[in-house]
C-alpha positions in Angstrom: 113.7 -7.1 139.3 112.1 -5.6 136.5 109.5 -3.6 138.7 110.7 0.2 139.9 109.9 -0.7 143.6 111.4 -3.4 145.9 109.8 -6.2 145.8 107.9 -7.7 149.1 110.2 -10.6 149.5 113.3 -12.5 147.8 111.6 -14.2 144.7 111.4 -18.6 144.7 114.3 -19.5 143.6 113.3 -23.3 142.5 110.2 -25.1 140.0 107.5 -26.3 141.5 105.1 -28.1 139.9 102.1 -29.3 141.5 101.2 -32.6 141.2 104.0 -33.2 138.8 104.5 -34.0 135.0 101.4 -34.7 133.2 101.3 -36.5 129.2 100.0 -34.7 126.8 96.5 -35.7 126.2 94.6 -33.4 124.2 95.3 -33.2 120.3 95.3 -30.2 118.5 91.8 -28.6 117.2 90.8 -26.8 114.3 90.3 -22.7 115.5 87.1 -22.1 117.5 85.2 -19.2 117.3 84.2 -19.4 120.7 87.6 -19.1 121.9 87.9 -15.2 122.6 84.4 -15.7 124.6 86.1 -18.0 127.1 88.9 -15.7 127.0 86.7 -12.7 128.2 84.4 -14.5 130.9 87.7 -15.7 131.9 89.3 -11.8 132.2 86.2 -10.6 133.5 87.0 -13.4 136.2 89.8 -12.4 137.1 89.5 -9.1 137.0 86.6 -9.5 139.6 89.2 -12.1 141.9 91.8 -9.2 141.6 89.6 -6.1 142.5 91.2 -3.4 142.8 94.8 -4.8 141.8 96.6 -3.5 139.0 96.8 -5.4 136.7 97.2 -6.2 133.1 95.4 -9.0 131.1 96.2 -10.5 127.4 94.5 -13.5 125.5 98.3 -15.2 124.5 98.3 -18.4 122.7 97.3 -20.3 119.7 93.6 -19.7 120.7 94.1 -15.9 120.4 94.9 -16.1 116.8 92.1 -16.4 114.6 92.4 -19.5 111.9 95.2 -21.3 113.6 94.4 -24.4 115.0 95.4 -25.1 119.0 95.5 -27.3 121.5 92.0 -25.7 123.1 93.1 -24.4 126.2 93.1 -21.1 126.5 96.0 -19.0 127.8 95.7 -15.4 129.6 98.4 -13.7 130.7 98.6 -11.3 134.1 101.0 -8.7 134.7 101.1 -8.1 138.4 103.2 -5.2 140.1 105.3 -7.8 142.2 105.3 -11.0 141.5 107.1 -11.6 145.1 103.4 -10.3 146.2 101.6 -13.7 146.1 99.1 -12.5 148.7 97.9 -9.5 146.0 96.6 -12.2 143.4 97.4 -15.3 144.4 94.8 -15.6 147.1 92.2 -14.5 144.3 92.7 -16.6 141.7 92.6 -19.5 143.8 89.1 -18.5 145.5 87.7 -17.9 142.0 88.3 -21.2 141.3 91.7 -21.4 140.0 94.3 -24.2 140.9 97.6 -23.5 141.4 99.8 -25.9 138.7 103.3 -24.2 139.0 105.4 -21.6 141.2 108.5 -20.7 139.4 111.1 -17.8 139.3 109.4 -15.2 137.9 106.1 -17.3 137.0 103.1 -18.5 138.7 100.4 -20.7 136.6 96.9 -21.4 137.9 94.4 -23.3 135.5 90.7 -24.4 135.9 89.8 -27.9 137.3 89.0 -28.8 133.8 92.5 -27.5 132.6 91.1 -25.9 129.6 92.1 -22.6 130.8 95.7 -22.0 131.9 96.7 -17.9 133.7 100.1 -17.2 133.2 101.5 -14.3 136.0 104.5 -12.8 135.5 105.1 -9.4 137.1 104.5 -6.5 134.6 107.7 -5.3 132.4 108.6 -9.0 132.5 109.9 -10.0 128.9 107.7 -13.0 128.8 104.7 -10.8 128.1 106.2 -9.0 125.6 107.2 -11.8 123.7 103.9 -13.5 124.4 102.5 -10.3 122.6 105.3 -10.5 120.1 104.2 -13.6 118.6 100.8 -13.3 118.7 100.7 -9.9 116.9 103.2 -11.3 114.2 100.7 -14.4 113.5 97.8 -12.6 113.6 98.8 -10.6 111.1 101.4 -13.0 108.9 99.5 -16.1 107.4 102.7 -17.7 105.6 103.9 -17.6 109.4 100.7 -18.8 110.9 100.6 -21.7 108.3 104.2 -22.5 109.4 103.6 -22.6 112.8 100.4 -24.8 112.4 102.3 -26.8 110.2 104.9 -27.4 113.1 102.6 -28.2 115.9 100.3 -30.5 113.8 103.6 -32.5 113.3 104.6 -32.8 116.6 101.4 -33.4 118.3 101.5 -36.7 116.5 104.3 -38.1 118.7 104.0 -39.4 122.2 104.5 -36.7 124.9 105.1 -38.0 128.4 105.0 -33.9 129.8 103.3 -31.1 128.3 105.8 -29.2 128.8 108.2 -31.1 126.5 105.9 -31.0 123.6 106.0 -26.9 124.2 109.8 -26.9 124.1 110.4 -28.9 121.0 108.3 -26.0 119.2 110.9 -23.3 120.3 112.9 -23.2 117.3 110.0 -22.1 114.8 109.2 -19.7 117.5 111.8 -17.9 117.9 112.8 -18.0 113.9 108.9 -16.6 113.7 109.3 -14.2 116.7 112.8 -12.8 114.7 110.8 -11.9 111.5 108.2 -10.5 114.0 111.3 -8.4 115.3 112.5 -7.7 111.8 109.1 -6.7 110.5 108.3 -3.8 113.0 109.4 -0.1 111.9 
């Protein structure tokens, strides 16, 4: 638990993904300006599901870097008090229009109908934000590493992906050999 308080109830202890694995289908696209818009009608949006709730939101993602081309769907992370708490944002997200995509230790993911937005929740303290923040910082800010990265993804988007989330794996090496310099880099 990486929260000071208890939290509500024991944490899922399995994956769940709804409706199962889904190919990639969407190629990557040269950096939009319009990107950080969707990003804040989107916080504003959940901001408004979540009144009142504490909680923390972050454009994360290729699409939060200026000049680096992304798949375009746009990923926000939410840091939540307890992620055990489903009933504190859950409930929200999902009445602002949000579906529910995966339940996972530590995780939730809703995403729009249209899956062009993903909300990653993790429970606030949780090192997934940090390195979310962590690599977006270090490429908003490094263009040799930016170029790499972009490099990396254009490469792999031209093979056949049968899950998503196999695609995002096989980019894990330049990520964390990017995140390390990013570590390295910081006084």
């Amino acid at each position: 638990m990486t929260n000071s308080s208890r939290p509500r109830r024991p944490e899922v202890t399995t994956v769940e993904i709804i409706g199962g694995p889904e190919a990639l289908t969407v190629g990557l696209s040269d950096y939009d300006a319009r990107w950080p818009e969707i990003y804040r009608r989107h916080r504003r949006r959940i901001l408004d599901a979540l009144a009142g709730a504490d909680v923390d939101v972050e454009h994360i993602g290729s699409t939060a870097v200026p000049g680096l081309a992304a798949k375009p769907i746009v990923d926000v992370v939410v840091a939540v008090p307890d992620i055990t708490a489903e009933e504190d944002y859950l409930d929200g997200l999902l009445a602002a229009g949000y579906e529910l995509r995966v339940r996972e230790p530590g995780h939730r993911l809703v995403r729009t109908p249209a899956r062009d937005v993903h909300v990653h929740v993790y429970e606030r303290g949780d090192a997934a934000v940090h390195e979310y923040l962590l690599l977006r910082d270090h490429l908003r800010t490094h263009a040799d590493d930016r170029a790499l990265y972009e490099s990396v993804k254009r490469d792999l988007i031209g093979r056949r992906w049968n899950d998503m989330n196999d695609y995002a794996d096989a980019k894990s090496e330049v990520i964390l050999a990017i995140k390390a310099r990013a570590r390295a880099a910081r006084p």
